[in-house]
C-alpha positions as CSV (number, residue, x, y, z in Angstrom):
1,X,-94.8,-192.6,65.5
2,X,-94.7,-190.6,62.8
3,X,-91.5,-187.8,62.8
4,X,-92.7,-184.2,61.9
5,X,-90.7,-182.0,60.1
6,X,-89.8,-179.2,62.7
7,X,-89.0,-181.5,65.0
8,X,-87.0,-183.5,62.8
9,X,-85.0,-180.2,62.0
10,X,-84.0,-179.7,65.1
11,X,-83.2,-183.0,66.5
12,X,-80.3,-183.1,63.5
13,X,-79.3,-180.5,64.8
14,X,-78.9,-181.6,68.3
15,X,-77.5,-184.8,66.9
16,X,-74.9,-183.1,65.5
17,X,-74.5,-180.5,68.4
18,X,-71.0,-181.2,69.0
19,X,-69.6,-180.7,65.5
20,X,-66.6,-183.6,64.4
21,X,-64.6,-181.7,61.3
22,X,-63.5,-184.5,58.7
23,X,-60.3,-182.7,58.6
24,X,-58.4,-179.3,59.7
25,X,-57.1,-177.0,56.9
26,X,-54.3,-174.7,56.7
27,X,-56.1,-172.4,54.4
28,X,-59.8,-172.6,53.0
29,X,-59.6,-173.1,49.1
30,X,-61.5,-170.8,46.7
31,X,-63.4,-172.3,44.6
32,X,-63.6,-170.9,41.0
33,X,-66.6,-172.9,39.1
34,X,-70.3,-172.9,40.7
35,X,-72.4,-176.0,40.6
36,X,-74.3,-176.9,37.2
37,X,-77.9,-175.5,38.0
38,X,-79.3,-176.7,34.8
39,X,-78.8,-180.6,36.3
40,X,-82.1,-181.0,38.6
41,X,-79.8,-182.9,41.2
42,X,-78.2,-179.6,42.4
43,X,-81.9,-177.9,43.6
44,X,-84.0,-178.9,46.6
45,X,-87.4,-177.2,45.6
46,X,-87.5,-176.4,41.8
47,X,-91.2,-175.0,40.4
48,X,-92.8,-176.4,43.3
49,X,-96.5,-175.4,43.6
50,X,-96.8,-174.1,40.3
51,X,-100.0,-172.4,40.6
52,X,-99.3,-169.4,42.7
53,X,-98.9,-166.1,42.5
54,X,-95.3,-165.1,43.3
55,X,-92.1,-166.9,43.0
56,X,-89.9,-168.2,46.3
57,X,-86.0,-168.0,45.9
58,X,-85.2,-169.4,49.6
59,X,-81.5,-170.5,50.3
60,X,-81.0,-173.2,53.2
61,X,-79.5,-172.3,56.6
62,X,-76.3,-174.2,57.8
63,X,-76.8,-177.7,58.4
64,X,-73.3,-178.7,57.9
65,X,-71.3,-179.4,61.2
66,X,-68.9,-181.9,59.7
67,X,-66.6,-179.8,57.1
68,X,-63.9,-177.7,57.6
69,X,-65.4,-174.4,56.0
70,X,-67.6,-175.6,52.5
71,X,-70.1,-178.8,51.9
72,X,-67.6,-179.5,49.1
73,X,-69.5,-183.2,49.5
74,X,-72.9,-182.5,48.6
75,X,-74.1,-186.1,49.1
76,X,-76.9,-187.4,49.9
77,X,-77.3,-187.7,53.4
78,X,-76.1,-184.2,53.8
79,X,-78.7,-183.4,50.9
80,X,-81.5,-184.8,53.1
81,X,-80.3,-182.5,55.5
82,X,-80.8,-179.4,53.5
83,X,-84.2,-180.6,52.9
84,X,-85.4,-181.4,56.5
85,X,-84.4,-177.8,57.2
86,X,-85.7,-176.2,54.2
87,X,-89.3,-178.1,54.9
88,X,-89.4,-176.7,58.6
89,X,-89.7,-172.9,57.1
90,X,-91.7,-174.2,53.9
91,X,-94.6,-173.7,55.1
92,X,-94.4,-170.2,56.1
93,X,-94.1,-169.4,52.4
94,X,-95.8,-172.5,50.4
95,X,-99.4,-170.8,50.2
96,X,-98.3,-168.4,48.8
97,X,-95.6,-169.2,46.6
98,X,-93.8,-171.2,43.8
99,X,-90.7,-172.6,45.2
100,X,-86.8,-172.3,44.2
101,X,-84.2,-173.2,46.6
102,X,-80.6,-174.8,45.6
103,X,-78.5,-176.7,47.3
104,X,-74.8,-175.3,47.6
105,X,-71.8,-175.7,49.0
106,X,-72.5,-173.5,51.8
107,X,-70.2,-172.6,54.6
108,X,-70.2,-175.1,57.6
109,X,-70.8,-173.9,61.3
110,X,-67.2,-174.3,61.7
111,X,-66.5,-171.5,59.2
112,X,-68.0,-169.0,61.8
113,X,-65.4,-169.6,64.2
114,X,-62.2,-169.0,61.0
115,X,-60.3,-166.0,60.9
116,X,-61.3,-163.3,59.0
117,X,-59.9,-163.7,55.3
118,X,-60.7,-167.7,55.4
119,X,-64.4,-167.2,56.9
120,X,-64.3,-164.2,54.3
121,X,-63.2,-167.2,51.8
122,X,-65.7,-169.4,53.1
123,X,-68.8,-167.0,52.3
124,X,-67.5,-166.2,48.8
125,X,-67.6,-169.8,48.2
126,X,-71.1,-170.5,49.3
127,X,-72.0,-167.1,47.6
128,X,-70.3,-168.5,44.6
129,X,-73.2,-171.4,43.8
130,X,-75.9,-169.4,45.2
131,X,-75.9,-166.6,42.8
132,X,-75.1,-168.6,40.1
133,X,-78.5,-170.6,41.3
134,X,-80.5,-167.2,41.4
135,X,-79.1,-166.0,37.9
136,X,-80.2,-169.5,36.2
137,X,-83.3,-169.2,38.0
138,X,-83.5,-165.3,36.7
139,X,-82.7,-166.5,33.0
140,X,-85.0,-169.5,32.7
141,X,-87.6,-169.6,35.3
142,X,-89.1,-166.1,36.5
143,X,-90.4,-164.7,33.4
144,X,-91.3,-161.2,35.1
145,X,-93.3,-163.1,38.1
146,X,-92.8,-161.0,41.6
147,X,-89.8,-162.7,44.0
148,X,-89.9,-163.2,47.3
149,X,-86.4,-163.5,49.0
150,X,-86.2,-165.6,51.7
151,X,-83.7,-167.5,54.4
152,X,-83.0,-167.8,57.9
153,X,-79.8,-168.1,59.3
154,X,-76.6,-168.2,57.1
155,X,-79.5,-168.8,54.3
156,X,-80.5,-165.2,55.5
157,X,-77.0,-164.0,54.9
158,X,-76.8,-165.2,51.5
159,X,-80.4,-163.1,50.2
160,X,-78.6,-159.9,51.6
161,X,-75.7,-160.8,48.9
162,X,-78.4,-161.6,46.5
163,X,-79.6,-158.1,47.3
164,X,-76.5,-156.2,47.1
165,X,-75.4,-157.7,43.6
166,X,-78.5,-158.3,42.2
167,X,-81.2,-155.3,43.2
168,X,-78.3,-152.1,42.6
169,X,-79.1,-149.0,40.3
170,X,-78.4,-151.3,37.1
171,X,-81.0,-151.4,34.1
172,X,-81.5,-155.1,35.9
173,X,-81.4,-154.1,39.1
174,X,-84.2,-151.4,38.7
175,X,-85.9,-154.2,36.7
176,X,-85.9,-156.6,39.7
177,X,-86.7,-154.1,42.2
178,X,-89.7,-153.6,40.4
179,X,-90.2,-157.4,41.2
180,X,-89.5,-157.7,44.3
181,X,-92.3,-158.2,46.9
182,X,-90.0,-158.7,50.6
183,X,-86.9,-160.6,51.3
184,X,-87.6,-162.3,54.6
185,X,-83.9,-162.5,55.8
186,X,-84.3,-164.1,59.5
187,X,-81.9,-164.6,61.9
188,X,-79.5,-162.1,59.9
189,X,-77.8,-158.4,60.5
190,X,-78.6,-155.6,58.7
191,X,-76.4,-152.7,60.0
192,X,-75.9,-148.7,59.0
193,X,-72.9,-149.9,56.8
194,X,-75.0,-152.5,54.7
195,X,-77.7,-149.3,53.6
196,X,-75.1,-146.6,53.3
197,X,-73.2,-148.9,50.8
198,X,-76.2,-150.4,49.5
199,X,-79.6,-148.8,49.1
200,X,-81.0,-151.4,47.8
201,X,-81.6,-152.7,50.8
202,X,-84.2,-151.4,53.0
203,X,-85.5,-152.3,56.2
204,X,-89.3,-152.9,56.6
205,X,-91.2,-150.2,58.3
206,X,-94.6,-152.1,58.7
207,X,-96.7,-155.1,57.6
208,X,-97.2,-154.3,54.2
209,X,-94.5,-152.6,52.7
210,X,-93.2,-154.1,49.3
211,X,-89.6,-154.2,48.2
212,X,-88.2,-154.3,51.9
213,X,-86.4,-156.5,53.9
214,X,-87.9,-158.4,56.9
215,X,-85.4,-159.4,59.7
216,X,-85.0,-159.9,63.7
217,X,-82.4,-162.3,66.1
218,X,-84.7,-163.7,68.9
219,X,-82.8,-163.2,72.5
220,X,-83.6,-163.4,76.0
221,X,-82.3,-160.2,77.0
222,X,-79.1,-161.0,78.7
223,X,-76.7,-161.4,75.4
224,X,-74.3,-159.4,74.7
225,X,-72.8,-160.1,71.6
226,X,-73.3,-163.3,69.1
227,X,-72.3,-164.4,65.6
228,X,-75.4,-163.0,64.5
229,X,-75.2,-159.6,65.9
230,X,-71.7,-158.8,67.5
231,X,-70.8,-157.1,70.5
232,X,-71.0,-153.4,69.6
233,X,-73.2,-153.6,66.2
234,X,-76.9,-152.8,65.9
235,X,-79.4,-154.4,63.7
236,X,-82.4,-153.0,62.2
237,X,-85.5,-155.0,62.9
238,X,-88.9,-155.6,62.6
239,X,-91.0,-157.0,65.7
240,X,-93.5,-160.1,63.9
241,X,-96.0,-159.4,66.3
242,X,-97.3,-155.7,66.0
243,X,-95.1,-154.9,62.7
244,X,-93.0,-151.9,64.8
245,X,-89.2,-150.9,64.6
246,X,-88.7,-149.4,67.5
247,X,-89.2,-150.7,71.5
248,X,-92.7,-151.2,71.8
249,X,-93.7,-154.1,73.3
250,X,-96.1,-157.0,71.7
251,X,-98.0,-158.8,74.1
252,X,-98.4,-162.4,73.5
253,X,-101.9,-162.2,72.6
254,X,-100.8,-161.1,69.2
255,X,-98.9,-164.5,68.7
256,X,-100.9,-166.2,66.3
257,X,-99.3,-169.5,66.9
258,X,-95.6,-170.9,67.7
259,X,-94.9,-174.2,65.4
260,X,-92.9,-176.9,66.7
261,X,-94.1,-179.9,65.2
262,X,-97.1,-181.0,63.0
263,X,-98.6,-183.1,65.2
264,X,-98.7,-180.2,68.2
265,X,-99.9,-177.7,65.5
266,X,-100.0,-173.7,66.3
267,X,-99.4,-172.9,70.0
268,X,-101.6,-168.8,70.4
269,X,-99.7,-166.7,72.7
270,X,-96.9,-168.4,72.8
271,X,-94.7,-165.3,73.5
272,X,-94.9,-162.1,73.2
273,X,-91.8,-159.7,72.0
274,X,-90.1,-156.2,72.2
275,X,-86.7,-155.2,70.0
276,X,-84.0,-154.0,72.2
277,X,-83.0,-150.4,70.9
278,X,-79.5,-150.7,71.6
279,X,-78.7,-154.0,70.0
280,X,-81.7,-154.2,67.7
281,X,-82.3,-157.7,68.4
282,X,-85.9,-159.1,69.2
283,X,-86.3,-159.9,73.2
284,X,-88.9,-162.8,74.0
285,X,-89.4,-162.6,77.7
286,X,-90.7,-165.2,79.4
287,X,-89.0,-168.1,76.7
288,X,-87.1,-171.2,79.0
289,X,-83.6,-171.6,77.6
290,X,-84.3,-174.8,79.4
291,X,-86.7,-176.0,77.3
292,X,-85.8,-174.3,73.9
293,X,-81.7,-174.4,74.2
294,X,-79.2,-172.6,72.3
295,X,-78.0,-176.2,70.5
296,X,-74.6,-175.4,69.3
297,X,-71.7,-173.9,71.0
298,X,-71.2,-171.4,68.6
299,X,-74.4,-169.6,69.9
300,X,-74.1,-167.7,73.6
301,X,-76.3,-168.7,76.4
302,X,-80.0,-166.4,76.0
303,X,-79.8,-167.5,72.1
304,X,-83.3,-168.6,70.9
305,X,-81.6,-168.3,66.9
306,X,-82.8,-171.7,65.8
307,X,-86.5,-170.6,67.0
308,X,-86.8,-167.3,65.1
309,X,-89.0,-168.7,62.9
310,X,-90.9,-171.2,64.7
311,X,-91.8,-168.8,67.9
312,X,-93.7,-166.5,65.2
313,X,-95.0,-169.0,62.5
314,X,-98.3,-168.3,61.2
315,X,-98.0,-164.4,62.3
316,X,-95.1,-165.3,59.3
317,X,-97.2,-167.1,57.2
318,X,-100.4,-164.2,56.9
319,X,-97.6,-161.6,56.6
320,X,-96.2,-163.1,53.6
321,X,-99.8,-163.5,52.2
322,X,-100.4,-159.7,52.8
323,X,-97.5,-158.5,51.5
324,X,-97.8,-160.5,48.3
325,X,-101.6,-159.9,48.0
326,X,-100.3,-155.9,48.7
327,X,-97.4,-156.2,45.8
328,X,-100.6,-157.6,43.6
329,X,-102.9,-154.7,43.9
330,X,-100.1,-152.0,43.6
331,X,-99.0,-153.7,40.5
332,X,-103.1,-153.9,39.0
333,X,-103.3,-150.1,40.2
334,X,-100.5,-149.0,38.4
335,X,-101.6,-151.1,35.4
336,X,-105.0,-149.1,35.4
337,X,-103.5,-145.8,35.6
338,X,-101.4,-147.1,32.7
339,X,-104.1,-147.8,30.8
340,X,-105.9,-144.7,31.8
341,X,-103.1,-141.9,30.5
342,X,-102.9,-144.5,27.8
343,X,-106.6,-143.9,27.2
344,X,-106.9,-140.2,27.8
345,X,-103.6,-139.8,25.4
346,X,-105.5,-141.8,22.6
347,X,-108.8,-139.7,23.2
348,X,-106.5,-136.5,22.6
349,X,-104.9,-138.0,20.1
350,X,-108.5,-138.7,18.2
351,X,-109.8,-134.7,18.9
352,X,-105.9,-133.3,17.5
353,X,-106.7,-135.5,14.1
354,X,-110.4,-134.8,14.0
355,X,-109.5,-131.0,14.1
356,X,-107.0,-130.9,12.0
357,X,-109.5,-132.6,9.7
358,X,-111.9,-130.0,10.2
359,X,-109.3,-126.9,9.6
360,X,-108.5,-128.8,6.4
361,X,-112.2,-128.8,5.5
362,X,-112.5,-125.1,6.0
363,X,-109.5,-124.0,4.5
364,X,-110.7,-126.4,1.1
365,X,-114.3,-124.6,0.9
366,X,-112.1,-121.6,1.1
C-alpha cells in the first residue's frame, strides 16, 4: 500500500523516538567552512516549480536523532530524511511558490538537551550552512522575486536568524524587506527580547499582512514549560484559524482541513484553537495525546509540536496564497502611483519648457 508522505514523516520519527547517539562528546566542535552550495548535492529543493510567483527559502526541521550535536554526516539515508520531512510541509507552500531549501548540518535533537555554550555551539554550526545557503541563493537565484521564509521546528529557528542578519537597517536589509512577503516560522519562539533587539522582526497582526512573521506552538493546555517555549517566557502568536493575537477562541468550524496523510486527505473541523495569553502558545482543546503523542522525550506530555502544521493545513495553504496574492497588488499599486508622479512630473515638465518657450518668443518680437 502505497506510503504517503505525512505519514511517512512521522513514522521516522517514531522509529527513531528513542534517539542512539553514535558517540558522546566532551565539547561540540565549531565548524569554520559552510557547505559548497554551488554543488546541487548539498540542496533538497532547488528552482522547483519554476513558474510561480514568489520564491520559497524553507529550512528543514530536526530529523537527526543519531549525532551528538551537528549532521556532520550528511549521507544519504539521513538525506532522505530531510526530504520526507521537507515534503510533509511542501504542500502548504508549493502552489504558490518556487522552492529553495538546503540541506545542512543542522543541530540534532540531542543538542537541545547540551548546556548552554555547546547547544549555543551547535546552533552556530547549523546557522553556519544555512546562511551561507540563503546568501548563494540571494546572489544567484532571486533576482528581485518576493521571498517567503519558511520552517517549522528547529527549521523555524533558523528563518528567525535569517531575519535578524539578513532583514536589519542595512542598504540590503531595507532592500530585502522590500521583498519579503511572510516568514512562516512554526513551532518557534518569538519573545519581547527578539523585537527589542531586532525590529526586523514583526509579528503578524492578521491574515494579510506582508513582511511579518507567522508563528504558534500547539498545546493542550496543561504544559508548562517546553524547549519551544520555556517555563517563564511568552511567545507572540498568531491563531491559524480566525488570524487573532490575543485569546479569542476559533471554533473548529473554521478548520479548513487537518492533513495527515494523502490517502485520508483534509479532515474540516478537525479542531478548533485559542492562544493562551500568558504563555502565548496555541491551545487545541479537545486533541487526544493518545492518538497524536508527543513522540520524543525531549517534548513534555500536552505537546502536539510535530502537528503544528498538519492540525491547520489548508487554513496554511490559502493563507500563504493570500498573503502572496496581497504582497502582489501592493507591489502593482505602488508601481502605478510610481508611474503616475512619474507622469504628472513629465506633464509639468512639458508646460515649464513650453513656457519658457513662449516668454522667449515674446521677449524676441520685443
Amino acid at each position: 500500500m502505497k506510503k504517503t508522505v505525512l505519514l511517512l514523516a512521522l513514522v521516522m520519527l517514531l522509529a527513531f523516538a528513542v534517539p542512539a547517539f553514535a558517540e558522546s562528546a566532551e565539547s561540540v566542535p565549531s565548524f569554520t567552512e559552510p557547505l559548497d552550495y554551488s554543488d546541487a548535492a548539498n540542496w533538497a529543493y532547488f528552482n522547483e516549480g519554476e513558474d510561480r510567483p514568489a520564491d520559497l527559502f524553507i529550512v528543514c526541521p530536526t530529523v537527526d536523532t543519531r549525532s551528538y550535536a551537528n549532521s556532520e554526516d550528511l549521507n544519504e539515508k539521513l538525506k532522505g530524511r530531510f526530504v520526507s520531512a521537507l515534503d510533509a510541509e511542501k504542500g502548504i507552500y508549493a502552489d504558490t511558490c518556487r522552492l529553495y531549501s538546503p540541506y545542512y548540518r543542522q543541530m540534532a535533537i540531542n543538542a537541545y538537551t547540551l548546556g548552554e555554550e555547546d547547544f549555543g555551539k551547535a546552533i552556530k554550526n547549523a546557522y553556519l550552512d544555512v546562511s551561507a545557503a540563503f546568501r548563494y541563493y540571494l546572489d544567484n537565484e532571486n533576482n528581485g522575486r518576493p521571498i517567503v521564509l519558511a520552517g517549522f521546528s528547529q527549521g523555524a529557528q533558523m528563518c528567525i536568524e535569517l531575519l535578524k542578519e539578513y532583514f536589519g537597517n542595512t542598504t540590503e536589509g531595507r532592500k530585502l524587506n522590500k521583498q519579503l512577503v511572510a516568514v512562516y516560522a512554526i513551532g518557534w519562539r518569538i519573545t519581547d527580547e527578539d523585537i527589542k533587539e531586532y525590529p526586523q522582526i514583526v509579528p503578524a497582526k492578521g491574515e494579510s499582512d506582508i513582511g511579518s512573521v507567522i508563528s504558534y506552538e500547539c498545546e493542550d493546555g496543561t504544559v508548562t514549560g517546553s524547549i519551544i517555549i520555556p517555563e517563564g517566557v511568552k511567545s507572540y502568536s498568531i491563531n491559524p484559524l480566525n488570524w487573532k493575537t490575543d485569546g479569542t477562541k476559533a471554533d473548529s468550524s473554521l478548520n479548513k482541513g487537518a492533513v495527515f496523510s494523502e490517502e485520508e486527505g483534509p479532515i474540516p473541523g478537525f479542531c478548533g484553537a485559542y492562544i493562551d495569553e500568558a504563555r502565548g502558545s496555541l491551545i487545541v482543546p479537545g486533541v487526544s495525546t493518545e492518538d497524536h503523542p508527543k513522540v520524543l522525550d525531549v517534548f513534555p506530555d500536552g505537546c502536539f509540536h510535530l502537528y503544528d502544521n498538519m492540525f491547520f493545513y489548508t487554513n496554511l495553504k490559502e493563507n500563504v496564497s493570500l498573503r502572496v496574492n496581497a504582497f502582489l497588488e501592493a507591489q502593482q499599486t505602488h508601481r502605478n502611483a510610481v508611474s503616475w508622479m512619474i507622469g504628472i512630473a513629465a506633464a509639468v515638465l512639458v508646460l515649464c519648457v513650453i513656457g519658457l518657450a513662449l516668454n522667449n518668443r515674446k521677449k524676441t518680437r520685443v
